[in-house]
C-alpha positions in Angstrom: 83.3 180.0 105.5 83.5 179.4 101.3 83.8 176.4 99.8 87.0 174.7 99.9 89.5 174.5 97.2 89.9 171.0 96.0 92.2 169.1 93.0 93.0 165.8 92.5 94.9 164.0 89.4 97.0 160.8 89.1 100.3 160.5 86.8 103.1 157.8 87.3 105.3 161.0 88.6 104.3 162.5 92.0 105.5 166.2 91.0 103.2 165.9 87.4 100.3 164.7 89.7 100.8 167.4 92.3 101.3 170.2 89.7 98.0 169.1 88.2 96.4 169.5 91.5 97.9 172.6 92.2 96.7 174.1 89.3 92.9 172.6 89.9 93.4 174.5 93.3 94.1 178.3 91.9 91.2 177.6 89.5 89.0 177.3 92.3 90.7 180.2 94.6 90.2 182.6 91.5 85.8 181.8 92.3 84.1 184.0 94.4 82.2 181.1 95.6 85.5 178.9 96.8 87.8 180.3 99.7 90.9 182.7 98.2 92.8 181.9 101.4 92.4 179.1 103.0 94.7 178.3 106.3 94.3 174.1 106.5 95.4 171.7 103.8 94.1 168.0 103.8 96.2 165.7 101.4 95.5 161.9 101.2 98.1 159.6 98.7 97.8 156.5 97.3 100.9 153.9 98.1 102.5 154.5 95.0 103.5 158.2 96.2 104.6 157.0 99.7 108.0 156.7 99.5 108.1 160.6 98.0 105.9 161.8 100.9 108.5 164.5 102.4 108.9 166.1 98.5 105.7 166.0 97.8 104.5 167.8 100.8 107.5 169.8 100.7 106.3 171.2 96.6 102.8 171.6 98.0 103.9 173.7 100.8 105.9 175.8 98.9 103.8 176.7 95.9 101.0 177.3 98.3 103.0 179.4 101.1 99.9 180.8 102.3 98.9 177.4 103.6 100.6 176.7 107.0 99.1 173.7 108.3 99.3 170.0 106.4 97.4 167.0 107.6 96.2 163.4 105.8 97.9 159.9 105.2 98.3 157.0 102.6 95.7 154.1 101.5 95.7 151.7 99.0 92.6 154.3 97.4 91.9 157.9 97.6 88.7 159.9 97.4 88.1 163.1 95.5 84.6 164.2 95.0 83.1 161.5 92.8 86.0 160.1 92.0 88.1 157.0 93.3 91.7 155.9 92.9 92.3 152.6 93.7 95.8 151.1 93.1 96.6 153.6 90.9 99.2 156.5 91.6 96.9 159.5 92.7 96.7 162.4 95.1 93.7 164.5 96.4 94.0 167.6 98.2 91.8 169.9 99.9 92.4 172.9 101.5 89.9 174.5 104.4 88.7 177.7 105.1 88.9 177.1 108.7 90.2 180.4 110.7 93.7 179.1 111.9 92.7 180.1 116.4 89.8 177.2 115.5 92.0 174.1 114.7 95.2 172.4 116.0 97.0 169.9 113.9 98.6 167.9 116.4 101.4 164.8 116.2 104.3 163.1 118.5 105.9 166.4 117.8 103.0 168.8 118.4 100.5 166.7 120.7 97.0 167.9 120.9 97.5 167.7 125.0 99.9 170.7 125.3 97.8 172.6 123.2 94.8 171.9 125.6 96.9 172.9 128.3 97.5 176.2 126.8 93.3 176.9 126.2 92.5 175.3 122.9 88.9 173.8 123.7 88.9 170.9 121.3 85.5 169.8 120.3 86.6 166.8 117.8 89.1 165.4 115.8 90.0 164.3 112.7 92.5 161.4 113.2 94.9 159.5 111.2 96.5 156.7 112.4 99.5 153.9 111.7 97.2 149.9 112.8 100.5 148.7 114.1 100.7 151.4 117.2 100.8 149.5 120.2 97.7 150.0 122.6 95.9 152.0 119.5 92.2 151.2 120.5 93.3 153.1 124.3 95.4 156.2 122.3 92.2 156.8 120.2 89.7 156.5 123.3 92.2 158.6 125.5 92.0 160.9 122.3 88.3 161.3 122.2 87.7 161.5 126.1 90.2 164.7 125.6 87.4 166.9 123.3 84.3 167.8 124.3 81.9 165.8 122.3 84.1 162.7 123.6 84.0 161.3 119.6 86.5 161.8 117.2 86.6 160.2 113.3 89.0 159.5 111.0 90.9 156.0 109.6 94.2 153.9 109.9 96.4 154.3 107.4 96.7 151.3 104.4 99.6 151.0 102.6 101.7 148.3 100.7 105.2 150.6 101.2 105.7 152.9 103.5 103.0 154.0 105.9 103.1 157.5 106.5 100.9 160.3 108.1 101.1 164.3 107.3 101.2 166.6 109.9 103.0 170.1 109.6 101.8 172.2 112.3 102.5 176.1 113.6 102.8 174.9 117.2 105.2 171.5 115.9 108.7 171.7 118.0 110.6 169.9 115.0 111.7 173.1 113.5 113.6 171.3 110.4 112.5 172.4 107.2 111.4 169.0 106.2 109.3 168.6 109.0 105.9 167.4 108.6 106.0 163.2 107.7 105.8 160.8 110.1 105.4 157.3 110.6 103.9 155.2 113.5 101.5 156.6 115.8 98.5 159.0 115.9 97.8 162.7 114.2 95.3 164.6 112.8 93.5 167.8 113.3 91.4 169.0 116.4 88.3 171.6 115.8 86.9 173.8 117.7 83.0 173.9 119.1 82.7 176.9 116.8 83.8 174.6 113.9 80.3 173.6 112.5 80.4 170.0 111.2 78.7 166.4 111.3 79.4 163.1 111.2 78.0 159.9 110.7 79.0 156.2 109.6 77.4 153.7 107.5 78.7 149.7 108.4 77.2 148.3 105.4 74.7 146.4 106.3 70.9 146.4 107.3 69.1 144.8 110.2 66.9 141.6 110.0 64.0 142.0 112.1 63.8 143.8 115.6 66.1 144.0 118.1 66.4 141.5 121.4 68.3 141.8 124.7 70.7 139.4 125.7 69.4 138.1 129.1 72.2 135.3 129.3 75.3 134.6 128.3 78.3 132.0 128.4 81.7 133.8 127.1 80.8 135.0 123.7 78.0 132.8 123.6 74.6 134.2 123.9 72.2 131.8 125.0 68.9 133.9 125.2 67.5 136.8 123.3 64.5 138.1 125.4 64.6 134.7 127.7 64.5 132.6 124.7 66.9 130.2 123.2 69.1 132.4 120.8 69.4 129.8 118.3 65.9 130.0 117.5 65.7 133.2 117.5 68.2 133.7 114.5 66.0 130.5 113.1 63.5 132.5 112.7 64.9 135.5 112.1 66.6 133.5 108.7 63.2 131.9 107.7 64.9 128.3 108.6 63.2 125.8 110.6 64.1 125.1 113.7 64.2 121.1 114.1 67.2 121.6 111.2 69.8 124.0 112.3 72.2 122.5 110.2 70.2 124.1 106.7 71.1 127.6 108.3 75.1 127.0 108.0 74.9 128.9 104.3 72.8 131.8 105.8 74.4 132.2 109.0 77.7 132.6 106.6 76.2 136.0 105.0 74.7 137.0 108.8 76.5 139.5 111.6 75.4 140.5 115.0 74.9 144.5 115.4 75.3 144.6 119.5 74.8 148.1 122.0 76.1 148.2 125.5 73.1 148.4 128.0 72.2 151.4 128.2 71.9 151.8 124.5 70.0 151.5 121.5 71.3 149.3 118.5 68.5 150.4 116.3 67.8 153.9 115.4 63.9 154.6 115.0 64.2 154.5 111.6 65.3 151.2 111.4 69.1 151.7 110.9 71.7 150.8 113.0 73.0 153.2 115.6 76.6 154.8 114.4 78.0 153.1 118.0 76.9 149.7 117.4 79.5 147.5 116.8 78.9 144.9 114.4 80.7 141.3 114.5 80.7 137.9 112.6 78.8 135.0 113.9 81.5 132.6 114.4 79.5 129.4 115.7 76.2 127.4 116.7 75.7 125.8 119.5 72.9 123.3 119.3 73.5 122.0 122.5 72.8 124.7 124.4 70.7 126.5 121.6 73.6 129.2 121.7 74.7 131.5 118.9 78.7 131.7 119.2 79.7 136.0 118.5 83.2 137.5 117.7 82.9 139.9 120.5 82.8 139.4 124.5 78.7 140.1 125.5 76.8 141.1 128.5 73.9 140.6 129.9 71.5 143.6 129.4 73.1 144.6 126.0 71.0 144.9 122.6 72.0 142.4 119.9 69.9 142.5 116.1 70.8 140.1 113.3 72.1 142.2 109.8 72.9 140.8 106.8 75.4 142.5 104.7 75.7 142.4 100.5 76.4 144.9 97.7 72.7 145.5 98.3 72.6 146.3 102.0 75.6 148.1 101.5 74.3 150.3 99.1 70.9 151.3 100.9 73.1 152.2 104.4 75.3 154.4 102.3 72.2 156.1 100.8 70.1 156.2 104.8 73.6 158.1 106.0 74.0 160.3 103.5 70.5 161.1 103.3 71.0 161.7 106.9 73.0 164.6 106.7 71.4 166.2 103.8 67.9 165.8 106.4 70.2 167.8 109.1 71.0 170.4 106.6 67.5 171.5 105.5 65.1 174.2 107.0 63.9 173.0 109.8 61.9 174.9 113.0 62.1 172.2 116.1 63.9 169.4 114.6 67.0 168.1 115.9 69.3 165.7 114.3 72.2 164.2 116.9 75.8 164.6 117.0 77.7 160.8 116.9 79.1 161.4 120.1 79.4 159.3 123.4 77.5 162.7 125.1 74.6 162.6 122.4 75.3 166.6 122.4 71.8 167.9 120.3 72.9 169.8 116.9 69.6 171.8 116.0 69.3 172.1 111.7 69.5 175.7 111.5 67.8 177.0 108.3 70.4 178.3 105.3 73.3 176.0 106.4 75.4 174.4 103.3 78.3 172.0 103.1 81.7 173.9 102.4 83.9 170.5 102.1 83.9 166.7 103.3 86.2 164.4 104.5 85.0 160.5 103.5 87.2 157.5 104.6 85.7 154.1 103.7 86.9 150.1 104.1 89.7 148.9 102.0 87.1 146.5 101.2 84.8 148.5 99.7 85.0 151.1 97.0 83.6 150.8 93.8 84.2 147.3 92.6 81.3 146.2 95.5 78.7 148.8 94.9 78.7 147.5 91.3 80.8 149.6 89.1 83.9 151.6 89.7 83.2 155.3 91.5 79.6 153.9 92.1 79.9 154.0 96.3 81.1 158.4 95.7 78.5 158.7 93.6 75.7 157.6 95.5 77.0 160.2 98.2 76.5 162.7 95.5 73.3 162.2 94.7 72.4 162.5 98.2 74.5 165.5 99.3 75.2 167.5 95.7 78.9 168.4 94.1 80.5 169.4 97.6 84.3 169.0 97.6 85.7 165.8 98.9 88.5 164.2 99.6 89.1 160.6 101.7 91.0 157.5 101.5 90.7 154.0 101.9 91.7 152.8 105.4 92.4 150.0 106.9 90.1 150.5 110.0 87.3 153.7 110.0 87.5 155.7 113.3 84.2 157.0 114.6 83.3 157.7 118.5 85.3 156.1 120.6 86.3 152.6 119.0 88.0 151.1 115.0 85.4 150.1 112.5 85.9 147.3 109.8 83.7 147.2 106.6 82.5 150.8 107.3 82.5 154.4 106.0 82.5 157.4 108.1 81.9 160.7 105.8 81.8 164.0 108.1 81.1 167.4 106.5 82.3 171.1 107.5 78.9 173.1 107.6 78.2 176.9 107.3 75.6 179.4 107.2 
């Protein structure tokens, strides 16, 4: 596996942007370093292009005609290497030197179920997704518990026009010749276990202190961290005094919840938050019942830590995940880093192995403008990981596992020896 061809450009005219691209694309084909035929294409538009979607795919398709497969969507912003374009009228494209028997781009047309049935083993998937499908958070689980890992990644489309997802596929039973745009719904691509790749997500903000276990509850009202009130635990945890709760209000404003299900960590022995941790707003106090009020229904027995979550935190999570997978890539002799995936399946850092592409989908409400300065969130991913190819989008909800993110980033890369 090469590196993957990758082009990007923006110009008030879809065509002039997409012949730009085109010819980034041939540059890199002409390297020896880059793939000279590569089989998947990944294309992600900004809003402005939605609404010529089916011409623009169409032109790729047929200036490229050795490029079968077409998957990606719309957001507000798109990603290309260390560049964003955010309300702007842009495209970036990559296309993958993935052998075509290793991947399956599936849609309501070509669903990834009937190609299970005929004996693709799907490992993951890269997903794209319309927010207003009905039962979404069920389609995306029933979707992951389908591959092997039992975690798929990927984002919800964001779009002030039309909302619409790519997916032109070998195996697709719409045999029109403008077949590959759709709206509503899930697609994407499944890979193979013989697809090397890894994922991880950074939620933007950074724990306060340890984590406690919820050992009771009322509703979404904790009542004790490790038999204690919870009230005073966050108290302390924000450096407020407990006889005056009410001095806490402007703190507990800029403070979430990071919560696990029982029989899971919340913090990773670094410090960080697990990738499945689900992080939710503090929406009340109870001084009553010394009670802190959560936007998400608790348990008894899960793990809860306090986060806080600025430009700042932001910032340093982006760095720990992309640091992460840089970590998993180097020489290593007994090390193991861990797949994000419901089975925790072990991926051993094998010495020599290099990043060929990445896929990076981030919050609508993030991007540059919060790190600081415009690009500033890409570019602190290329510090980390070097000048891999890179395309992504920014989604309206970040898929990773089994469940939607908010406020997140999920940046997965294709790996080879």
């Amino acid at each position: 596996m090469k590196l993957f061809p990758n082009g990007h450009a923006t110009h008030p005219h879809w065509q002039m942007a997409a012949d730009m691209v085109l010819a980034q694309l041939r540059a890199c084909m002409k390297q020896e370093a880059f793939a000279a035929s590569p089989s998947l294409g990944l294309v992600y538009i900004t809003d402005h292009f939605a609404s010529y979607a089916q011409p623009l795919l169409r032109h790729l398709a047929d200036e490229l005609p050795r490029v079968k497969q077409w998957s990606g969507t719309v957001g507000v912003g798109v990603f290309a290497n260390s560049t964003e374009y955010i309300d702007t009228p842009a495209l970036s494209v990559m296309l993958c030197d993935i052998p075509a028997s290793e991947f399956r781009v599936f849609s309501g047309t070509a669903p990834l179920g009937q190609a299970l049935v005929q004996g693709f083993e799907a490992r993951t998937a890269l997903v794209h997704a319309d927010a207003h499908t009905p039962e979404l958070s069920e389609l995306i689980v029933d979707l992951a518990d389908s591959t092997d890992s039992g975690a798929v990644f990927g984002g919800l489309a964001s779009s002030r026009a039309d909302v619409v997802q790519f997916a032109r596929s070998l195996f697709d039973s719409d045999t029109h010749s403008d077949r590959g745009v759709y709206s509503g719904g899930l697609s994407g691509v499944a890979f193979s276990p013989r697809v090397s790749m890894l994922t991880r997500v950074t939620q933007g903000c950074l724990p306060i202190g340890e984590a406690h276990q919820i050992t009771s509850v009322k509703d979404h009202v904790v009542l004790t961290l490790d038999d204690a009130p919870a009230l005073y635990t966050l108290m302390q945890a924000l450096n407020v005094p407990i006889d005056n709760p009410r001095s806490a209000v402007d703190k507990v404003r800029d403070t979430l919840v990071g919560l696990s299900q029982p029989d899971q960590d919340v913090l990773r022995a670094t410090g960080g938050l697990q990738d499945a941790a689900m992080v939710r707003h503090i929406i009340g106090l109870d001084p009553v019942r010394h009670g802190v009020a959560v936007a998400h229904a608790v348990s008894e027995g899960m793990q809860l830590v306090f986060c806080k979550r600025d430009a700042t935190s932001a910032k340093a999570d982006l760095l720990r995940m992309a640091t992460e997978i840089r970590e998993a890539l180097e020489p290593q002799d007994t090390d193991a880093e861990w797949a994000p995936s419901s089975k925790q399946t072990p991926v051993v850092s094998d010495p020599g192995r290099r990043i060929a592409g990445a896929v990076y989908i981030s919050c609508t409400g993030r991007g540059g403008p919060h790190f600081g300065a415009p690009h500033a969130e890409l570019q602190v991913i290329r510090r980390a990981l070097g000048d891999v190819p890179l395309v992504g989008f920014m989604a309206a909800g970040e898929i990773a596992h089994q469940q939607v993110y908010g406020y997140s980033g999920v940046l997965t890369v294709f790996t080879t020896d």
